[in-house]
mmCIF file of the C-alpha atoms, coordinates in Angstrom:
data_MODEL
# 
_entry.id   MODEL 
# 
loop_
_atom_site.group_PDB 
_atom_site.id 
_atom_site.type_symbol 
_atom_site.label_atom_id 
_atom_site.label_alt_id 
_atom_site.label_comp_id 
_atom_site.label_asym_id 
_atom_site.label_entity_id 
_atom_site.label_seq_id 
_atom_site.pdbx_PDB_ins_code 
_atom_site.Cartn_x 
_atom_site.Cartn_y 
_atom_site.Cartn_z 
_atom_site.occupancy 
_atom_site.B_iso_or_equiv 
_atom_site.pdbx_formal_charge 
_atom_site.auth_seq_id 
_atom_site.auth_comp_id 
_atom_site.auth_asym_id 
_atom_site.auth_atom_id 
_atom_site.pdbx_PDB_model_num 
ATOM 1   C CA . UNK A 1 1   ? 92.048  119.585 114.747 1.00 0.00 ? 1   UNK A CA 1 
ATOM 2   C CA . UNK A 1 2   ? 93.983  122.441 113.803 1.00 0.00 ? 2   UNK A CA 1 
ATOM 3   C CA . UNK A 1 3   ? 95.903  122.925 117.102 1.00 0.00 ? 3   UNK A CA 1 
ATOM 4   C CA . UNK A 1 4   ? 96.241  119.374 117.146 1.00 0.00 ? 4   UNK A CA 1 
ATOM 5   C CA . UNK A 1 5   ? 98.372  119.092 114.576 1.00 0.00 ? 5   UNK A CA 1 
ATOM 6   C CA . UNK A 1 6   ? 100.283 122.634 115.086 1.00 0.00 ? 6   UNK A CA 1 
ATOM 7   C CA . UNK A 1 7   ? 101.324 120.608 118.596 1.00 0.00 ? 7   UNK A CA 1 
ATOM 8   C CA . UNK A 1 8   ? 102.422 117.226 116.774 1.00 0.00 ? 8   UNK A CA 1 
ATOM 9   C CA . UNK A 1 9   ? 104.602 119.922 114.735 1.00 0.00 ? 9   UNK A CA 1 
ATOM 10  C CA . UNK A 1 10  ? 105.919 121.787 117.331 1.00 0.00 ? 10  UNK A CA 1 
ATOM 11  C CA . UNK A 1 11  ? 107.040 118.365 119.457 1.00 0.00 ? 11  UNK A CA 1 
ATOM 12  C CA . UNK A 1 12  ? 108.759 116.614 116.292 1.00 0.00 ? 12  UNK A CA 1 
ATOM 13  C CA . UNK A 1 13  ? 110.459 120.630 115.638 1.00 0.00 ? 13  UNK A CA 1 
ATOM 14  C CA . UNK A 1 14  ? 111.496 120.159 119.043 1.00 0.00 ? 14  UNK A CA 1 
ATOM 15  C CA . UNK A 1 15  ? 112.950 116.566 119.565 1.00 0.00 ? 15  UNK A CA 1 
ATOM 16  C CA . UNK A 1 16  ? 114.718 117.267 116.105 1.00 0.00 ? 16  UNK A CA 1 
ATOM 17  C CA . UNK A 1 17  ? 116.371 120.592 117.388 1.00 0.00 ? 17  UNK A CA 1 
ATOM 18  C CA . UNK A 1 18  ? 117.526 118.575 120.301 1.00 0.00 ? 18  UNK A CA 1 
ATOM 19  C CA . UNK A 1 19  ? 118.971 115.733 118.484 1.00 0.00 ? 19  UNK A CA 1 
ATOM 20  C CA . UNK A 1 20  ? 120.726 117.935 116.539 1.00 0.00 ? 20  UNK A CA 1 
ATOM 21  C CA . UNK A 1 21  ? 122.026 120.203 119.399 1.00 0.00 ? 21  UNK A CA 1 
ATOM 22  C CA . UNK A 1 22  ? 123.300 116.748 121.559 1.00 0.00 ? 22  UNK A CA 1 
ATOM 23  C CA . UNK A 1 23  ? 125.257 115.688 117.940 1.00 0.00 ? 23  UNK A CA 1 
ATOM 24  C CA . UNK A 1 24  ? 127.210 118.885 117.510 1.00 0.00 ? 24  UNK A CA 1 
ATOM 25  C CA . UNK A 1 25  ? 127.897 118.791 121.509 1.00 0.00 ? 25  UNK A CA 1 
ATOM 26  C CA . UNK A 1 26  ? 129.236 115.033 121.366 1.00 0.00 ? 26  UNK A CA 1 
ATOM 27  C CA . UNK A 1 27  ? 131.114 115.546 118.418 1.00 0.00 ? 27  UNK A CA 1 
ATOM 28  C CA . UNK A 1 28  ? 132.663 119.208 120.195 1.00 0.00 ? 28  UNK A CA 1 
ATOM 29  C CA . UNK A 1 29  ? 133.489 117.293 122.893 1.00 0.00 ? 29  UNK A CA 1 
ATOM 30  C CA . UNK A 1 30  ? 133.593 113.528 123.018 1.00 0.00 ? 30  UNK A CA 1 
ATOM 31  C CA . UNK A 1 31  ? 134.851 112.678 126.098 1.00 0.00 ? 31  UNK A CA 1 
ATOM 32  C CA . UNK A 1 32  ? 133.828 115.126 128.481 1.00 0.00 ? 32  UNK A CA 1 
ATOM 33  C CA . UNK A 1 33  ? 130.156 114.540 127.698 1.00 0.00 ? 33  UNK A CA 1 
ATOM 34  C CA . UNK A 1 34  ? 129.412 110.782 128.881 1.00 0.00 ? 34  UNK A CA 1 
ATOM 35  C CA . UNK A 1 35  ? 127.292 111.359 132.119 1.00 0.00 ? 35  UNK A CA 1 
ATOM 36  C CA . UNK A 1 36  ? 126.403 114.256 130.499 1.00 0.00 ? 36  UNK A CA 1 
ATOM 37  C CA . UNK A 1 37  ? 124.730 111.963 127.313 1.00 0.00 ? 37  UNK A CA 1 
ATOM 38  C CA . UNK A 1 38  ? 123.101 109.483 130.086 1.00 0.00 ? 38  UNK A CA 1 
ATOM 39  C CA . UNK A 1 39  ? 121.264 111.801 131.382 1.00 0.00 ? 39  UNK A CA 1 
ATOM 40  C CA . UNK A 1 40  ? 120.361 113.871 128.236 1.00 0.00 ? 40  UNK A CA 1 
ATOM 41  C CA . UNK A 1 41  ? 119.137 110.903 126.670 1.00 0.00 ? 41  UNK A CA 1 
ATOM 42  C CA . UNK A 1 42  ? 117.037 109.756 129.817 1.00 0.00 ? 42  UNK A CA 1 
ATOM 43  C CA . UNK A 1 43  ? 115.306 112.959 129.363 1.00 0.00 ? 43  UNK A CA 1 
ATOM 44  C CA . UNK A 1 44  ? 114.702 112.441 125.313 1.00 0.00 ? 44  UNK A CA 1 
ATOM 45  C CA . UNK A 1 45  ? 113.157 109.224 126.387 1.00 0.00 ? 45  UNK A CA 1 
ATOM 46  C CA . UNK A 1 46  ? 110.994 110.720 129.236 1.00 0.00 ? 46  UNK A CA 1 
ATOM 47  C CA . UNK A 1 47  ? 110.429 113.915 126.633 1.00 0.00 ? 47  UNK A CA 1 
ATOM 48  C CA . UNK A 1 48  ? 109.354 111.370 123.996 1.00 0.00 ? 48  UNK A CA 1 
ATOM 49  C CA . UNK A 1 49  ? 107.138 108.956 126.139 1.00 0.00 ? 49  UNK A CA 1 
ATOM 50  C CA . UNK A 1 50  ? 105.135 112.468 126.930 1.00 0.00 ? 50  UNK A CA 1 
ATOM 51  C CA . UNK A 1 51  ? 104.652 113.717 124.108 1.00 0.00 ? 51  UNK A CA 1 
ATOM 52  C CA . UNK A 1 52  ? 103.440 109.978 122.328 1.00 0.00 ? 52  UNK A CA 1 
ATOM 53  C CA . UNK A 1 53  ? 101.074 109.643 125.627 1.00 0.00 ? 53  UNK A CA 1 
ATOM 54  C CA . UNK A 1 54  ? 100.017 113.183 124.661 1.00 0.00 ? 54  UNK A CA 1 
ATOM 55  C CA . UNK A 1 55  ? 99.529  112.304 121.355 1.00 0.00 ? 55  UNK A CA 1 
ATOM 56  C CA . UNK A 1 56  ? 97.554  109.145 121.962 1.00 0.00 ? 56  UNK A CA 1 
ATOM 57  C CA . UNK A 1 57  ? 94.660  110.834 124.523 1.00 0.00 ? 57  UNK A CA 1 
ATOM 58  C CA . UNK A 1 58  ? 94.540  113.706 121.732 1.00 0.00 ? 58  UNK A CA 1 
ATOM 59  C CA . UNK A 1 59  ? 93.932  111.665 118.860 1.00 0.00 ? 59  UNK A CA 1 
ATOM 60  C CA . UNK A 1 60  ? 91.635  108.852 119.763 1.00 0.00 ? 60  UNK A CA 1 
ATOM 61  C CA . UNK A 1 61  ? 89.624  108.687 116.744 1.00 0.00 ? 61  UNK A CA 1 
ATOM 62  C CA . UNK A 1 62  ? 91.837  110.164 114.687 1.00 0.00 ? 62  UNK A CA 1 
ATOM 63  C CA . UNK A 1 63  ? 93.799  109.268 111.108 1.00 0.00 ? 63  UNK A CA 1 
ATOM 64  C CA . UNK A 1 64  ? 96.279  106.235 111.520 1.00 0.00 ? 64  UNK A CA 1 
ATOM 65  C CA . UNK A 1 65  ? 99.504  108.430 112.183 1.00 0.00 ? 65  UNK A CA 1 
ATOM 66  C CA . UNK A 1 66  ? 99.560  108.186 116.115 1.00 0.00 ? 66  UNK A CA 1 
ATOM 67  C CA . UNK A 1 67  ? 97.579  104.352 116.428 1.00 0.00 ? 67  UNK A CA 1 
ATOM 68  C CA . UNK A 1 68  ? 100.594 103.051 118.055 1.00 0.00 ? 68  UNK A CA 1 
ATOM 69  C CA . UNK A 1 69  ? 101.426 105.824 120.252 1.00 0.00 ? 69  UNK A CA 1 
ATOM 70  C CA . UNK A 1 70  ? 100.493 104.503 123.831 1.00 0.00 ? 70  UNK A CA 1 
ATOM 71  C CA . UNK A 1 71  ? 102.620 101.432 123.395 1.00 0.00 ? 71  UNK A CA 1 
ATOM 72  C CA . UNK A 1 72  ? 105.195 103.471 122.827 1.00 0.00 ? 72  UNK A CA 1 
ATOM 73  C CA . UNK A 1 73  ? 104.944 105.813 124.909 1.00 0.00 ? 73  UNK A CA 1 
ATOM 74  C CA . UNK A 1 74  ? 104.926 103.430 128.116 1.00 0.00 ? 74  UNK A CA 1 
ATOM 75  C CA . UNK A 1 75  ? 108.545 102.023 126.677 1.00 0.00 ? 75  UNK A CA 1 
ATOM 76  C CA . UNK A 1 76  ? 110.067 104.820 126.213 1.00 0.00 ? 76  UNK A CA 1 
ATOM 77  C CA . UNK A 1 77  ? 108.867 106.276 129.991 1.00 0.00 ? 77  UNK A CA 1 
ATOM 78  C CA . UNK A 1 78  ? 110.481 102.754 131.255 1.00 0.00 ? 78  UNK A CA 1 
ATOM 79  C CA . UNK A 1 79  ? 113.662 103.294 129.333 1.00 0.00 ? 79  UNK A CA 1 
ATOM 80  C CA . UNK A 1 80  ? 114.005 107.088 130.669 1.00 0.00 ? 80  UNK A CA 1 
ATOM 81  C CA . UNK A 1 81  ? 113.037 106.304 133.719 1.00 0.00 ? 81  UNK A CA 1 
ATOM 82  C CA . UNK A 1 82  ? 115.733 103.469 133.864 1.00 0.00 ? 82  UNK A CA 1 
ATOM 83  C CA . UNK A 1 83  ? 118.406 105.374 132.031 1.00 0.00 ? 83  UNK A CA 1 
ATOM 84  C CA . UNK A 1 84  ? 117.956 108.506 134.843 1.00 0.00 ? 84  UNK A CA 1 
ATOM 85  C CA . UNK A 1 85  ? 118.058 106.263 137.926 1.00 0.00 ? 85  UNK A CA 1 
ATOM 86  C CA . UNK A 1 86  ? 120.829 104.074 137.059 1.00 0.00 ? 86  UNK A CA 1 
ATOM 87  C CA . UNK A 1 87  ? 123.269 106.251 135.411 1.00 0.00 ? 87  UNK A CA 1 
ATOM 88  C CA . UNK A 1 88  ? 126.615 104.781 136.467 1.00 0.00 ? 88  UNK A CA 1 
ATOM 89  C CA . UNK A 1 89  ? 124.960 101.683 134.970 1.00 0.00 ? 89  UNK A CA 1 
ATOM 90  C CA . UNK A 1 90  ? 123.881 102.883 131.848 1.00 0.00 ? 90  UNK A CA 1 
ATOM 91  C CA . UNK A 1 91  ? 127.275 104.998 131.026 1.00 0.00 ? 91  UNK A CA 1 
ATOM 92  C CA . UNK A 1 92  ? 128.767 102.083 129.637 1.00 0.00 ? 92  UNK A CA 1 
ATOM 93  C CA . UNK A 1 93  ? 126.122 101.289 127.120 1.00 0.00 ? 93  UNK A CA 1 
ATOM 94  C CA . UNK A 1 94  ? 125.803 104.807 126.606 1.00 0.00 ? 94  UNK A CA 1 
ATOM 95  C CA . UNK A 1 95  ? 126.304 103.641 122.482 1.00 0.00 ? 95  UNK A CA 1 
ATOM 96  C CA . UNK A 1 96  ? 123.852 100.822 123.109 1.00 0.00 ? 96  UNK A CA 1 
ATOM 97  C CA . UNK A 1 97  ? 121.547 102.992 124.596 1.00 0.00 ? 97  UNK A CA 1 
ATOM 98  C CA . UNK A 1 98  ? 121.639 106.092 121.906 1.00 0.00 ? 98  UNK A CA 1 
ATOM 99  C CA . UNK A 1 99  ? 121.304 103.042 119.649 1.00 0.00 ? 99  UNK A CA 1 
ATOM 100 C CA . UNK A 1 100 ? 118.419 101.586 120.592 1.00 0.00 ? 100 UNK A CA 1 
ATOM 101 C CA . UNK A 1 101 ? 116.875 105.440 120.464 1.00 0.00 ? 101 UNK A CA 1 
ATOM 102 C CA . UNK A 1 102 ? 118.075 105.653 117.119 1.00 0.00 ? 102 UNK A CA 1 
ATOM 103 C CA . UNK A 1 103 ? 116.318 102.449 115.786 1.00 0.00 ? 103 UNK A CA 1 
ATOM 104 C CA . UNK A 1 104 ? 113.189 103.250 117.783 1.00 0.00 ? 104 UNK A CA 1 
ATOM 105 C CA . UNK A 1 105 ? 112.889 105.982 115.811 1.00 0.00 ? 105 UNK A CA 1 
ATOM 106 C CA . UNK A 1 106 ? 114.090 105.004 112.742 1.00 0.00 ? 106 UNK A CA 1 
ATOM 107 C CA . UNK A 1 107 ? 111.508 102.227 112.571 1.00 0.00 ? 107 UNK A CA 1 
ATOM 108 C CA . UNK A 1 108 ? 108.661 104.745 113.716 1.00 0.00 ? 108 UNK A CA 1 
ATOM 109 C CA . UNK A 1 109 ? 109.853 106.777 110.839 1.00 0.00 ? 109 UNK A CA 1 
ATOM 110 C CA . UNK A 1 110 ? 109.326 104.015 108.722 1.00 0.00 ? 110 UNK A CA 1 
ATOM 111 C CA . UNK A 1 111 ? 105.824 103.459 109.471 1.00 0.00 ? 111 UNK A CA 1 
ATOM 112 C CA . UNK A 1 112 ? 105.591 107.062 108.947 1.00 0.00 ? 112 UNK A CA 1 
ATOM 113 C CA . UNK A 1 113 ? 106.552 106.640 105.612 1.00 0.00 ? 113 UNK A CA 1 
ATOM 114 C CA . UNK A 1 114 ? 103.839 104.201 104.718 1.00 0.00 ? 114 UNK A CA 1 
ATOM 115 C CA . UNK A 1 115 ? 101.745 106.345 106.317 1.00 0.00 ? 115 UNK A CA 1 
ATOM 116 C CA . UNK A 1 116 ? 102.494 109.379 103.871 1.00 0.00 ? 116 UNK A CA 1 
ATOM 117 C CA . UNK A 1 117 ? 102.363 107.028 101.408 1.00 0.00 ? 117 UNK A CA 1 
ATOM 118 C CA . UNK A 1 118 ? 98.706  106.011 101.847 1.00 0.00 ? 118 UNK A CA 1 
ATOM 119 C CA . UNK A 1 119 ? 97.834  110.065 101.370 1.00 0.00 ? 119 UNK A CA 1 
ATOM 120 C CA . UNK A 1 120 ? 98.979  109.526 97.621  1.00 0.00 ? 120 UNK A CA 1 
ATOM 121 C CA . UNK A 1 121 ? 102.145 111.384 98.680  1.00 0.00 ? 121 UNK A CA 1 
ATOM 122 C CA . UNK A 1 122 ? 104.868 110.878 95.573  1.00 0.00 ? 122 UNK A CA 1 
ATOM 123 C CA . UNK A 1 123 ? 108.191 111.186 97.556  1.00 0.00 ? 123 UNK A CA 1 
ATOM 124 C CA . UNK A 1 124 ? 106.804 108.877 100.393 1.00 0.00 ? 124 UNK A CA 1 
ATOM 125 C CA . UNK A 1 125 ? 110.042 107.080 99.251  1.00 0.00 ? 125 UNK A CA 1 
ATOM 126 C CA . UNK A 1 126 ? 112.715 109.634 100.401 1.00 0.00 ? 126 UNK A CA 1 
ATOM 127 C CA . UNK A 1 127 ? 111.289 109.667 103.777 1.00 0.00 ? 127 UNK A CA 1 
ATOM 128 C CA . UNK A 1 128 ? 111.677 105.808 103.819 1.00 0.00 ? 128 UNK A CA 1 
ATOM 129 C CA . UNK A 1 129 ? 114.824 105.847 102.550 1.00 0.00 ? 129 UNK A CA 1 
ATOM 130 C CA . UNK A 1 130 ? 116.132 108.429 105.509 1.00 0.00 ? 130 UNK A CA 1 
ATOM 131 C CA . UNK A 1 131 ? 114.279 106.203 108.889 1.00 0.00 ? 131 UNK A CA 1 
ATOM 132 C CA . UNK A 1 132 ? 115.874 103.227 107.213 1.00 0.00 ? 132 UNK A CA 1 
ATOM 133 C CA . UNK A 1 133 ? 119.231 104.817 107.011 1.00 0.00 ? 133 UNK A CA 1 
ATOM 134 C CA . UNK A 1 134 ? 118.242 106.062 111.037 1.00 0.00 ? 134 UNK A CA 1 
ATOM 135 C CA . UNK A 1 135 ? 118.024 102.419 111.675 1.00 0.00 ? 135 UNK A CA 1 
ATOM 136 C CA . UNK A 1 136 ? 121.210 101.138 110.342 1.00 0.00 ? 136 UNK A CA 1 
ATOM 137 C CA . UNK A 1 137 ? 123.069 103.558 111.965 1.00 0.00 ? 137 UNK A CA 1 
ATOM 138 C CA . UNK A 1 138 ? 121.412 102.546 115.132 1.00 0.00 ? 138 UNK A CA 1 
ATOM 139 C CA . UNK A 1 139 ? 122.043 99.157  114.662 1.00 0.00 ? 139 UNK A CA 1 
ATOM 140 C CA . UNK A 1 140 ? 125.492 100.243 114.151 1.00 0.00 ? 140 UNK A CA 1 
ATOM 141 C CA . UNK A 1 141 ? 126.315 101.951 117.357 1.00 0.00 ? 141 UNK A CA 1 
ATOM 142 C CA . UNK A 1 142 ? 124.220 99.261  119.119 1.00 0.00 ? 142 UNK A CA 1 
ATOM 143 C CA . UNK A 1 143 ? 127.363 96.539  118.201 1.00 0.00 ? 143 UNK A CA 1 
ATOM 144 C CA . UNK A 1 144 ? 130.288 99.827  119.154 1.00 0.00 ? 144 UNK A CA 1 
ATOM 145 C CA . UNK A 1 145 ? 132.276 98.515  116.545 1.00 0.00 ? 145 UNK A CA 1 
ATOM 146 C CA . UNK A 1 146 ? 134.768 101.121 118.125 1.00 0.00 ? 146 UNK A CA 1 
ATOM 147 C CA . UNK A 1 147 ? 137.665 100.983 120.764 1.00 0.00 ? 147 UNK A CA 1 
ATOM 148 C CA . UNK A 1 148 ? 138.215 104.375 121.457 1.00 0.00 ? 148 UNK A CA 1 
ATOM 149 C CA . UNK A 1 149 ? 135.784 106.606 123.237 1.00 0.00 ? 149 UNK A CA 1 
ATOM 150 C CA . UNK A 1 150 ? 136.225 109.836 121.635 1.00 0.00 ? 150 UNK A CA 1 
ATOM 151 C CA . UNK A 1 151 ? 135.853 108.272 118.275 1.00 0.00 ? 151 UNK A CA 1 
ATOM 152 C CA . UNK A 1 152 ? 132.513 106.292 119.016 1.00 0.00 ? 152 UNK A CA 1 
ATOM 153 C CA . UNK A 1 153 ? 130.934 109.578 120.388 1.00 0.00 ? 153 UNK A CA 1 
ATOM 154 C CA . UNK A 1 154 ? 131.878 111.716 117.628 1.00 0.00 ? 154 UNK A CA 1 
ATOM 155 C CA . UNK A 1 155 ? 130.472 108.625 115.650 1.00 0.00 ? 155 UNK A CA 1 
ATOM 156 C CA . UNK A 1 156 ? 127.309 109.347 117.501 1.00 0.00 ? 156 UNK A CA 1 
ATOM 157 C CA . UNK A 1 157 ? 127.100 112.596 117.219 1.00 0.00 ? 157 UNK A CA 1 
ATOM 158 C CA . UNK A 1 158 ? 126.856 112.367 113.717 1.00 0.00 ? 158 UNK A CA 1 
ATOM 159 C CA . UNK A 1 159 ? 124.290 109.983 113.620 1.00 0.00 ? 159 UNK A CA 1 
ATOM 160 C CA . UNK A 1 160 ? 122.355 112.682 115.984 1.00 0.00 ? 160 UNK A CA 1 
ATOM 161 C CA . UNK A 1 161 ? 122.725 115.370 113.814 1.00 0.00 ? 161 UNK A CA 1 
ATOM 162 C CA . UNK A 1 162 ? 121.734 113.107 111.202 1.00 0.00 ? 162 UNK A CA 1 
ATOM 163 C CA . UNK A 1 163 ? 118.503 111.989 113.048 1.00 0.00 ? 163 UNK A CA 1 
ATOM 164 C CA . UNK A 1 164 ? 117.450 115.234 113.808 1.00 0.00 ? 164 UNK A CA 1 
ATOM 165 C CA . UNK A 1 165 ? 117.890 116.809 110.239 1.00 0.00 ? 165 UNK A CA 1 
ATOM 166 C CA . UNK A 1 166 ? 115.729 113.417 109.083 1.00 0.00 ? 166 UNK A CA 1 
ATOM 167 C CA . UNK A 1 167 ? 112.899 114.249 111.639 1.00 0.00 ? 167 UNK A CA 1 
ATOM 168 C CA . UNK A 1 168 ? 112.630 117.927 109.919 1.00 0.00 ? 168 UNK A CA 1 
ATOM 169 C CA . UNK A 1 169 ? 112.057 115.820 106.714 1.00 0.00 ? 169 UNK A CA 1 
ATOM 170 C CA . UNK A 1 170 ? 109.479 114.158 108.281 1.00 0.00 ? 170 UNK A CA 1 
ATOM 171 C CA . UNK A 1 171 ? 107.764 116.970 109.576 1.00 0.00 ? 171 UNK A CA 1 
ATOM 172 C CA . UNK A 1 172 ? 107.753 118.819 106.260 1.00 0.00 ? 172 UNK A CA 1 
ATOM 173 C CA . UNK A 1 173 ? 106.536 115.990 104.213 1.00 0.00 ? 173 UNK A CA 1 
ATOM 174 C CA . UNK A 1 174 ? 103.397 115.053 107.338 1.00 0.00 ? 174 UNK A CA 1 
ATOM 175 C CA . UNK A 1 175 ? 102.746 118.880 106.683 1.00 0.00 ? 175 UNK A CA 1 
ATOM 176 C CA . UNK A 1 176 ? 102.540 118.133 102.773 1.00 0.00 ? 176 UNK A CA 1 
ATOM 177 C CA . UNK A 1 177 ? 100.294 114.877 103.719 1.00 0.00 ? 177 UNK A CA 1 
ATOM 178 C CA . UNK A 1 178 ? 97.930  117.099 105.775 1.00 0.00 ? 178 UNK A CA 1 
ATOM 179 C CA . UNK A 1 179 ? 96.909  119.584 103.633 1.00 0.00 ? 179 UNK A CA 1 
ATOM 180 C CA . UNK A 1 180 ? 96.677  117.331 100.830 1.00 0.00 ? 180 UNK A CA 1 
ATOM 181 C CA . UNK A 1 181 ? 94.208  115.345 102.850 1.00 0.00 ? 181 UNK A CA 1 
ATOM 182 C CA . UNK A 1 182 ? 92.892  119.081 103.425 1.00 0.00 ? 182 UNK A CA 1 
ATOM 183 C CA . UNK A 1 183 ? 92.342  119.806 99.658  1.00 0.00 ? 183 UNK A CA 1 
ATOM 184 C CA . UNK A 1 184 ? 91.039  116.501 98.976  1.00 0.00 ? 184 UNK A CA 1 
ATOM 185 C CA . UNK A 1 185 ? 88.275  116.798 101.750 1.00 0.00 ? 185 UNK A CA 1 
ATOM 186 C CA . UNK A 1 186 ? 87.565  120.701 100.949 1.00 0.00 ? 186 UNK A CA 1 
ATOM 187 C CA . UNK A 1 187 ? 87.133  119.267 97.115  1.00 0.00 ? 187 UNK A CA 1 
ATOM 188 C CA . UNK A 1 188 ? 84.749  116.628 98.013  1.00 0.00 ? 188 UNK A CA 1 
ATOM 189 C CA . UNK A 1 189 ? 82.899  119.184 100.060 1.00 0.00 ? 189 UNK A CA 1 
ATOM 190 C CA . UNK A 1 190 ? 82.668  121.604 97.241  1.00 0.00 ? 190 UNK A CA 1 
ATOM 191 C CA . UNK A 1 191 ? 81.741  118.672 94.798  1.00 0.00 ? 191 UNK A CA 1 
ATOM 192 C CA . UNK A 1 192 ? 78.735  117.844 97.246  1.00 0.00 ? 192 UNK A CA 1 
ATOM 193 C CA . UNK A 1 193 ? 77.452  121.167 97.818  1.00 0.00 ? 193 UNK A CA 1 
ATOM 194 C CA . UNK A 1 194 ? 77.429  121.572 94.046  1.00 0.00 ? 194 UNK A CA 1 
ATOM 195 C CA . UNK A 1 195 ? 75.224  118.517 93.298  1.00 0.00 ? 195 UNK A CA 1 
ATOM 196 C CA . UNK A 1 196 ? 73.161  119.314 95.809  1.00 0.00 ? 196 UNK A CA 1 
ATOM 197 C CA . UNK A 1 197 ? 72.679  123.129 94.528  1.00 0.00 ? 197 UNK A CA 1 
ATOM 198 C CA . UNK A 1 198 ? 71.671  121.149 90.953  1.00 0.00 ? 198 UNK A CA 1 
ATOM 199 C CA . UNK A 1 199 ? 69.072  119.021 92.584  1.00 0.00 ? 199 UNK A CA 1 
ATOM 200 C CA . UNK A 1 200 ? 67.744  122.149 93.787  1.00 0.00 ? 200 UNK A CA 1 
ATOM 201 C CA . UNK A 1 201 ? 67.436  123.716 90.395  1.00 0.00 ? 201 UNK A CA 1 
ATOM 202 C CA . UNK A 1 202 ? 66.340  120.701 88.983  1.00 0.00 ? 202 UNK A CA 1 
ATOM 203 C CA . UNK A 1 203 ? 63.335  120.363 91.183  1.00 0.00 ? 203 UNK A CA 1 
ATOM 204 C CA . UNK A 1 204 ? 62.865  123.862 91.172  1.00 0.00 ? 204 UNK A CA 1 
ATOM 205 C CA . UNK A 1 205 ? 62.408  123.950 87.195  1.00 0.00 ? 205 UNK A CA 1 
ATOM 206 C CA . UNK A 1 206 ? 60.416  120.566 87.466  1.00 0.00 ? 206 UNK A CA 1 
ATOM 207 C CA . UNK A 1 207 ? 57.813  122.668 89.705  1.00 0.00 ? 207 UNK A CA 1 
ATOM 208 C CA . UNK A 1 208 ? 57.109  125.657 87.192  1.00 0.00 ? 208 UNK A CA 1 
ATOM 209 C CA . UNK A 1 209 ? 56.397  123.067 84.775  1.00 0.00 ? 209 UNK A CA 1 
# 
C-alpha cells in the first residue's frame, strides 16, 4: 500500500514537472514550438493514459481516488495516439487540443477535491477552487479567442505552468488526506487493542473472585 501510493506521487510529481517545463518553453518561444507542442502533448496523453491504466490494475479494491481511472485512461491513449499519428492535422488545433487536456484535468481535479473532502480535509476548498480555475482556462484556449500565434502560445504556456504548479497542490494536500486516513485507522487500532486488553483484565479479576 505504501509503494502504491509513493508511485501515484511520483507520476502526479512528474506530469506536473512536465507541464510546467512545456509552459516556460511555449512562452520562451512561441512560434518555433508548434510541431514541437503536437507531439509533446501526444506523449502527455499517452504518459497519462499509462499511468491511469497503471493506476486502475493497482488499486482494484482500493479507496475511491482512482474508481474512474480505466475510463480514462482508454481516452486519453485514443487522444495520444491520434494527436502522434496525425500531427499536421492536429497543429492547427494545437489550442483546442492543450485545451481539452487542460479541462480533462481540471475536472479530474475537481473530483479530487471532493475526494479530499470526504477525508474531513479543511482546505478541500482551495484545491477546488485551483481544478476549477484549470478548467476555465481550458475552456478558454478551447474557443482561441486569439489571432496571433505567438500570443495564444504564450497564453498557453501560462496556463501550463499554471496547471502544473496546481497538480503539486494536489499532490501535497492527497499526501495530507493519506496520512490523516493513516492516523485515523492507527487510532482506531489502538482504541481496539485497548478494549480488548480491559476485557482481559476484567475477566481475569472476575476469575480470582
Amino acid at each position: 500500500m505504501k509503494q502504491f501510493f509513493q508511485d501515484v506521487k511520483n507520476s502526479f510529481l512528474l506530469s506536473a514537472a512536465v507541464s510546467i517545463i512545456l509552459g516556460i518553453v511555449l512562452i520562451v518561444y512561441p512560434v518555433k514550438t508548434s510541431l514541437l507542442i503536437c507531439y509533446i502533448a501526444g506523449a502527455l496523453l499517452l504518459f497519462g493514459g499509462v499511468v491511469a491504466l497503471i493506476r486502475y490494475i493497482a488499486s482494484r479494491g482500493e479507496p475511491f481516488f482512482f474508481r474512474y481511472d480505466l475510463f480514462v485512461a482508454l481516452v486519453l491513449i485514443l487522444f495520444g495516439c491520434f494527436v502522434i499519428f496525425e500531427s499536421d492535422l492536429v497543429i492547427a488545433f494545437i489550442p483546442v487540443v492543450i485545451g481539452i487536456i487542460l479541462l480533462a484535468n481540471g475536472l479530474l481535479s475537481i473530483q479530487k477535491a471532493f475526494n479530499l473532502k470526504k477525508t474531513g480535509l479543511e482546505k478541500w476548498w482551495l484545491e477546488f477552487l485551483l481544478a476549477l480555475l484549470t478548467s476555465v482556462l481550458g475552456i478558454i484556449i478551447c474557443t482561441n479567442p486569439f489571432d496571433a500565434v505567438a500570443t495564444t502560445n504564450i497564453f498557453i504556456g501560462i496556463c501550463l505552468v499554471y496547471s502544473g504548479i496546481s497538480d503539486l497542490v494536489t499532490t501535497y494536500y492527497m499526501g495530507r488526506a493519506k496520512r490523516r486516513i493513516k492516523n485515523v485507522i492507527q487510532t482506531e487500532i489502538n482504541q481496539q487493542k485497548i478494549l480488548h486488553d480491559d476485557n482481559v483484565i476484567d475477566v481475569d479479576e472476575d476469575e480470582l473472585h
